[in-house]
TORSE-272728 format. One line per 4 residues: number of its first residue (from 0); their letters; for each residue x, y, z of C-alpha. Coordinates in nm, 4 decimals. Layout:
REM residues N
NUM> A> X/Y/Z  ...;
//
This chain:
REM residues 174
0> XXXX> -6.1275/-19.4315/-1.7631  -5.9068/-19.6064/-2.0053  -5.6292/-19.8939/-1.9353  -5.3514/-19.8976/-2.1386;
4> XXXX> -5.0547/-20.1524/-2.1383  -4.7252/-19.9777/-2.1356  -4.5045/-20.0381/-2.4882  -4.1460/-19.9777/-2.5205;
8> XXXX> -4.0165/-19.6668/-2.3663  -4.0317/-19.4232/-2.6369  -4.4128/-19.5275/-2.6759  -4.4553/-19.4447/-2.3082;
12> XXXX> -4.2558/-19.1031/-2.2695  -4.4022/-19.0247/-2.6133  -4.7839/-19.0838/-2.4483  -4.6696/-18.9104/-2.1012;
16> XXXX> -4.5524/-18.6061/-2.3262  -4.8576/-18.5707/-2.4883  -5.0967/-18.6156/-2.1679  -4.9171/-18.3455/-1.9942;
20> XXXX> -4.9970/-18.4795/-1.6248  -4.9956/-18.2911/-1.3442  -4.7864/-18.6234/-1.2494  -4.7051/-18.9243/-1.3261;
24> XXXX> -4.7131/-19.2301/-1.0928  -4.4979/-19.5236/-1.1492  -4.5077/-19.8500/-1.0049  -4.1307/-19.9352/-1.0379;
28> XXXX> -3.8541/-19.8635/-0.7970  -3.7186/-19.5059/-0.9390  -3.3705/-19.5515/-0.7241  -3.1217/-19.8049/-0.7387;
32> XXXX> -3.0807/-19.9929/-0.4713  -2.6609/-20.0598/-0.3165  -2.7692/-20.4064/-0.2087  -3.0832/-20.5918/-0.2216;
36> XXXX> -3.2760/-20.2865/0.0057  -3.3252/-19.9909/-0.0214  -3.3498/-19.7548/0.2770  -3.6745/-19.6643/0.1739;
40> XXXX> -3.8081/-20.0695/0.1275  -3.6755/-20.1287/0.4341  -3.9156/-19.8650/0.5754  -4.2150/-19.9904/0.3808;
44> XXXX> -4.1552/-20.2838/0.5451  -4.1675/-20.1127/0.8840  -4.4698/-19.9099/0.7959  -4.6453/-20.3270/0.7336;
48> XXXX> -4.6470/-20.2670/0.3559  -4.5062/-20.5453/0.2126  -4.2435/-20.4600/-0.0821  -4.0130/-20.6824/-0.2988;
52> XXXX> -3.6109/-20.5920/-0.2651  -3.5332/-20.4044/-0.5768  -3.1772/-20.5928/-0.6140  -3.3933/-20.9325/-0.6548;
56> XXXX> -3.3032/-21.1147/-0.9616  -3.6483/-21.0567/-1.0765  -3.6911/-20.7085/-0.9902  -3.3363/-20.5833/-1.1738;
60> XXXX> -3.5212/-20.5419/-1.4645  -3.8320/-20.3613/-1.3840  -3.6050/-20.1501/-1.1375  -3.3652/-20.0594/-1.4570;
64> XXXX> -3.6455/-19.9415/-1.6415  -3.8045/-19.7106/-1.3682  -3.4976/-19.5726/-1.3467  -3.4461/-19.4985/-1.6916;
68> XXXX> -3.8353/-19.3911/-1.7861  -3.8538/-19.1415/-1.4849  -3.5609/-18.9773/-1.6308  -3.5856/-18.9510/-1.9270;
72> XXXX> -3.9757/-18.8212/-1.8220  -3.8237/-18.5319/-1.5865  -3.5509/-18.4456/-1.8318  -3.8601/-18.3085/-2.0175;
76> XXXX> -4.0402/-18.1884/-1.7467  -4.2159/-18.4194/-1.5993  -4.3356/-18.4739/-1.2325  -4.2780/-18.8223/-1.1937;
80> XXXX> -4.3327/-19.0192/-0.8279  -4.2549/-19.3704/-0.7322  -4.5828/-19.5836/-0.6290  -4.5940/-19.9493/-0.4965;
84> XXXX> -5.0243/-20.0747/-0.6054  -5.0662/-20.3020/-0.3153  -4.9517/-20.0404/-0.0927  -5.1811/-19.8329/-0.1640;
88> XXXX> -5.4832/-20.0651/-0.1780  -5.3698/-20.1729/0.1936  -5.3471/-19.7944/0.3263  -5.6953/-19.6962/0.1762;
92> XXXX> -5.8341/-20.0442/0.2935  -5.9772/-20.1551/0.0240  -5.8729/-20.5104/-0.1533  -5.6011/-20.5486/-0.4783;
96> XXXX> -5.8670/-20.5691/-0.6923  -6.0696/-20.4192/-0.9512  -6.3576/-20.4394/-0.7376  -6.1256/-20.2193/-0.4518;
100> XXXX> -5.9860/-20.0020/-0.6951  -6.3542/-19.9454/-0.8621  -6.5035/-19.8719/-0.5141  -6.2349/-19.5486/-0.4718;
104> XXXX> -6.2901/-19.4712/-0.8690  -6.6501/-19.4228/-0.7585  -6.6356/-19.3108/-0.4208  -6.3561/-19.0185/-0.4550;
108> XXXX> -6.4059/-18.9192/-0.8152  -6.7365/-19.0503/-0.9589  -6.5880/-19.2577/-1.2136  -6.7194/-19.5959/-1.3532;
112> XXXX> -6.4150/-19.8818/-1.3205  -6.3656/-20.0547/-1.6549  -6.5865/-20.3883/-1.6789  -6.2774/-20.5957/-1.6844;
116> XXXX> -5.8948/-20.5418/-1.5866  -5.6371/-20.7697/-1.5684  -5.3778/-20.7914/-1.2560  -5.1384/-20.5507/-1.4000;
120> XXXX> -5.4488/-20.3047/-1.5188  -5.5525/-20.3024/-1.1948  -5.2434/-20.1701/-1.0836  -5.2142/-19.9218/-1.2868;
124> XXXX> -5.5402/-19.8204/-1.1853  -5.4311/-19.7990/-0.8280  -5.1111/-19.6126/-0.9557  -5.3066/-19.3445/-1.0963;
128> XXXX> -5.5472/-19.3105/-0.8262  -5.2401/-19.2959/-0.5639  -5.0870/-19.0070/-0.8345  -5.4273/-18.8434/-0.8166;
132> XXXX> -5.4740/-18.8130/-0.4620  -5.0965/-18.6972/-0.4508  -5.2066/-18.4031/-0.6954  -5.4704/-18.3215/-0.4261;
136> XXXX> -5.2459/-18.3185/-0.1567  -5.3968/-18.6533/-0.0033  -5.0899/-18.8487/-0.0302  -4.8338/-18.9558/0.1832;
140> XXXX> -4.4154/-18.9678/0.1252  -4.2340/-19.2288/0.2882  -3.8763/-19.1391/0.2231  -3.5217/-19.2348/0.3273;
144> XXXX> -3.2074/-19.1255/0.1508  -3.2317/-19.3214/-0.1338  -3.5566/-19.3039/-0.2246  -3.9253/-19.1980/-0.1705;
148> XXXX> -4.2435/-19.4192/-0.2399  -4.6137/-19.2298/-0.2344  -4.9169/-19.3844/-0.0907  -5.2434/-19.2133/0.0509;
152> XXXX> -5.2727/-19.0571/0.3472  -5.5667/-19.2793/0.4371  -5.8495/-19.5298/0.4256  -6.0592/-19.4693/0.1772;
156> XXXX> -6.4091/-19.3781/0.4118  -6.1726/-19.1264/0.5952  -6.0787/-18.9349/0.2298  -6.4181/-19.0220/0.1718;
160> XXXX> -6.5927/-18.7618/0.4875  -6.2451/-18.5244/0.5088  -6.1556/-18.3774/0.2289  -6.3227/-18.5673/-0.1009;
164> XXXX> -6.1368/-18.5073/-0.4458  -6.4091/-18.5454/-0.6006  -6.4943/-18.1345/-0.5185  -6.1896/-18.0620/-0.7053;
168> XXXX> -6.1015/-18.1276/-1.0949  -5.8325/-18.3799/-1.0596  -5.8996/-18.7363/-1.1450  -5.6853/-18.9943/-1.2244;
172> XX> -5.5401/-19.1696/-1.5869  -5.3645/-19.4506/-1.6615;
//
Protein backbone atom coordinates (compact mmCIF):
# COMPACT_ATOMS: atom_id res chain seq x y z
CA UNK A 1 0.00 0.00 0.00
CA UNK A 2 1.20 3.46 -0.64
CA UNK A 3 0.19 6.89 1.27
CA UNK A 4 0.14 9.78 -0.61
CA UNK A 5 -0.58 13.43 0.59
CA UNK A 6 -3.11 15.11 -1.58
CA UNK A 7 -1.53 18.34 -3.75
CA UNK A 8 -3.54 20.95 -5.32
CA UNK A 9 -6.56 19.84 -7.14
CA UNK A 10 -5.39 19.37 -10.56
CA UNK A 11 -2.57 17.04 -9.01
CA UNK A 12 -5.35 15.04 -7.38
CA UNK A 13 -8.03 14.71 -10.29
CA UNK A 14 -4.97 14.31 -12.53
CA UNK A 15 -3.81 11.06 -10.13
CA UNK A 16 -7.66 9.89 -9.73
CA UNK A 17 -7.80 9.99 -13.69
CA UNK A 18 -5.02 7.95 -14.12
CA UNK A 19 -5.87 5.23 -11.29
CA UNK A 20 -9.17 4.65 -12.81
CA UNK A 21 -10.94 3.47 -9.41
CA UNK A 22 -13.72 1.56 -9.22
CA UNK A 23 -14.36 4.61 -6.65
CA UNK A 24 -13.13 7.07 -4.99
CA UNK A 25 -13.66 7.80 -1.25
CA UNK A 26 -13.36 11.21 0.12
CA UNK A 27 -13.15 12.34 3.50
CA UNK A 28 -14.71 15.85 3.00
CA UNK A 29 -18.31 16.84 3.15
CA UNK A 30 -19.36 16.53 -0.78
CA UNK A 31 -22.74 18.77 -0.07
CA UNK A 32 -23.09 22.09 1.16
CA UNK A 33 -24.59 22.49 4.06
CA UNK A 34 -27.84 25.61 4.41
CA UNK A 35 -26.73 26.20 7.98
CA UNK A 36 -24.18 24.73 10.14
CA UNK A 37 -25.91 20.87 9.61
CA UNK A 38 -26.53 19.04 7.31
CA UNK A 39 -29.48 16.62 7.30
CA UNK A 40 -27.22 13.94 6.84
CA UNK A 41 -24.62 15.15 10.02
CA UNK A 42 -27.40 15.47 11.93
CA UNK A 43 -28.08 11.74 11.35
CA UNK A 44 -24.49 10.69 11.94
CA UNK A 45 -24.94 12.13 15.01
CA UNK A 46 -28.01 10.00 15.71
CA UNK A 47 -26.41 6.87 14.41
CA UNK A 48 -23.41 7.87 17.70
CA UNK A 49 -20.84 8.82 15.03
CA UNK A 50 -19.53 11.85 15.97
CA UNK A 51 -19.16 14.47 12.92
CA UNK A 52 -18.03 18.16 12.77
CA UNK A 53 -20.88 20.74 11.24
CA UNK A 54 -19.72 21.42 7.77
CA UNK A 55 -20.75 25.32 8.09
CA UNK A 56 -17.96 25.53 11.02
CA UNK A 57 -15.53 28.22 10.39
CA UNK A 58 -12.96 25.59 10.15
CA UNK A 59 -14.65 23.16 8.09
CA UNK A 60 -15.76 25.91 5.14
CA UNK A 61 -12.73 25.23 3.60
CA UNK A 62 -12.25 21.58 3.48
CA UNK A 63 -16.13 21.43 2.72
CA UNK A 64 -15.47 23.92 -0.47
CA UNK A 65 -12.97 21.73 -1.73
CA UNK A 66 -14.95 18.36 -1.50
CA UNK A 67 -17.35 19.99 -3.23
CA UNK A 68 -15.38 21.17 -5.95
CA UNK A 69 -12.89 17.87 -6.33
CA UNK A 70 -15.94 15.42 -6.44
CA UNK A 71 -17.13 17.36 -9.30
CA UNK A 72 -14.90 18.03 -11.18
CA UNK A 73 -13.96 13.93 -10.56
CA UNK A 74 -17.64 12.83 -11.80
CA UNK A 75 -17.69 15.35 -14.59
CA UNK A 76 -15.09 12.84 -15.94
CA UNK A 77 -16.52 9.89 -14.82
CA UNK A 78 -15.75 9.21 -11.73
CA UNK A 79 -17.58 7.32 -8.85
CA UNK A 80 -16.89 9.45 -6.10
CA UNK A 81 -18.54 8.80 -2.30
CA UNK A 82 -18.37 10.91 0.76
CA UNK A 83 -16.49 9.10 3.85
CA UNK A 84 -16.04 10.46 7.46
CA UNK A 85 -12.35 8.10 8.89
CA UNK A 86 -13.40 7.97 12.45
CA UNK A 87 -16.66 6.76 11.45
CA UNK A 88 -15.62 4.12 10.02
CA UNK A 89 -12.95 3.00 12.50
CA UNK A 90 -15.92 3.20 15.21
CA UNK A 91 -18.44 0.97 13.02
CA UNK A 92 -15.74 -1.77 12.28
CA UNK A 93 -14.52 -1.45 16.00
CA UNK A 94 -11.32 -1.09 15.64
CA UNK A 95 -9.27 2.17 17.07
CA UNK A 96 -8.26 5.60 14.76
CA UNK A 97 -5.11 4.34 14.35
CA UNK A 98 -2.62 2.84 12.20
CA UNK A 99 -2.50 -0.04 14.34
CA UNK A 100 -6.73 -0.32 13.73
CA UNK A 101 -6.54 0.47 10.28
CA UNK A 102 -3.45 -2.15 9.81
CA UNK A 103 -5.44 -4.88 11.66
CA UNK A 104 -8.48 -4.59 8.74
CA UNK A 105 -5.53 -4.09 5.96
CA UNK A 106 -4.49 -7.54 7.16
CA UNK A 107 -7.48 -9.14 8.24
CA UNK A 108 -9.90 -8.35 5.07
CA UNK A 109 -7.33 -8.04 2.32
CA UNK A 110 -3.92 -9.47 3.34
CA UNK A 111 -2.11 -6.37 3.06
CA UNK A 112 0.93 -5.18 5.18
CA UNK A 113 0.04 -1.41 6.79
CA UNK A 114 2.87 1.00 6.04
CA UNK A 115 5.54 1.08 9.03
CA UNK A 116 4.61 4.60 9.80
CA UNK A 117 1.53 6.99 8.97
CA UNK A 118 0.80 10.14 10.17
CA UNK A 119 -2.88 11.24 11.50
CA UNK A 120 -4.07 12.35 8.19
CA UNK A 121 -2.36 9.04 6.40
CA UNK A 122 -4.18 7.12 8.55
CA UNK A 123 -7.23 8.49 7.39
CA UNK A 124 -6.82 8.11 4.22
CA UNK A 125 -6.11 4.68 4.87
CA UNK A 126 -9.44 4.22 6.51
CA UNK A 127 -11.00 6.20 3.51
CA UNK A 128 -9.86 3.75 1.13
CA UNK A 129 -10.63 0.77 3.07
CA UNK A 130 -14.34 2.22 3.70
CA UNK A 131 -14.29 2.84 -0.50
CA UNK A 132 -13.12 -0.74 -0.78
CA UNK A 133 -15.58 -2.47 1.19
CA UNK A 134 -18.22 -0.14 -0.61
CA UNK A 135 -16.90 -1.70 -4.02
CA UNK A 136 -17.70 -5.11 -2.39
CA UNK A 137 -20.96 -4.27 -1.41
CA UNK A 138 -19.99 -4.23 2.45
CA UNK A 139 -20.79 -0.72 3.00
CA UNK A 140 -23.41 1.13 4.42
CA UNK A 141 -25.29 4.67 3.10
CA UNK A 142 -26.54 6.90 5.59
CA UNK A 143 -28.41 9.47 3.61
CA UNK A 144 -30.82 12.40 4.04
CA UNK A 145 -31.70 14.89 1.36
CA UNK A 146 -28.73 16.68 1.26
CA UNK A 147 -26.30 14.34 1.43
CA UNK A 148 -25.01 10.72 1.88
CA UNK A 149 -21.88 9.60 3.99
CA UNK A 150 -20.55 5.69 3.52
CA UNK A 151 -19.32 3.62 6.32
CA UNK A 152 -19.17 -0.31 6.68
CA UNK A 153 -21.77 -2.35 7.28
CA UNK A 154 -19.95 -3.81 10.27
CA UNK A 155 -17.33 -4.69 12.86
CA UNK A 156 -14.55 -5.81 11.48
CA UNK A 157 -14.64 -9.82 13.05
CA UNK A 158 -18.27 -9.89 11.58
CA UNK A 159 -16.82 -8.91 7.73
CA UNK A 160 -14.16 -10.93 8.93
CA UNK A 161 -16.47 -14.72 9.22
CA UNK A 162 -19.47 -13.29 6.63
CA UNK A 163 -18.46 -12.41 3.63
CA UNK A 164 -14.38 -11.62 3.59
CA UNK A 165 -13.11 -9.31 0.63
CA UNK A 166 -10.29 -10.73 0.72
CA UNK A 167 -11.95 -13.81 -1.74
CA UNK A 168 -12.56 -11.16 -4.18
CA UNK A 169 -9.94 -8.82 -6.18
CA UNK A 170 -10.77 -5.51 -4.72
CA UNK A 171 -8.44 -3.90 -2.31
CA UNK A 172 -8.09 -0.61 -1.34
CA UNK A 173 -5.59 2.66 -2.49
CA UNK A 174 -4.97 5.75 -1.22
Amino acid sequence: MEVRTAGPDGEVIDFCIRSEPEVIAVDSPLTEPRGAWREVDREMLRLGFRVLPPGMPGMRQLTRRGVRLALRLRSAGLSVVEVHPSSSARALGVERSLSGAGEVLTRLFGLDPPERASRHEVDAILAALTGALHVLGLSRVVEAADGSVVIPAARLDELERGRSPSRRRASPQT
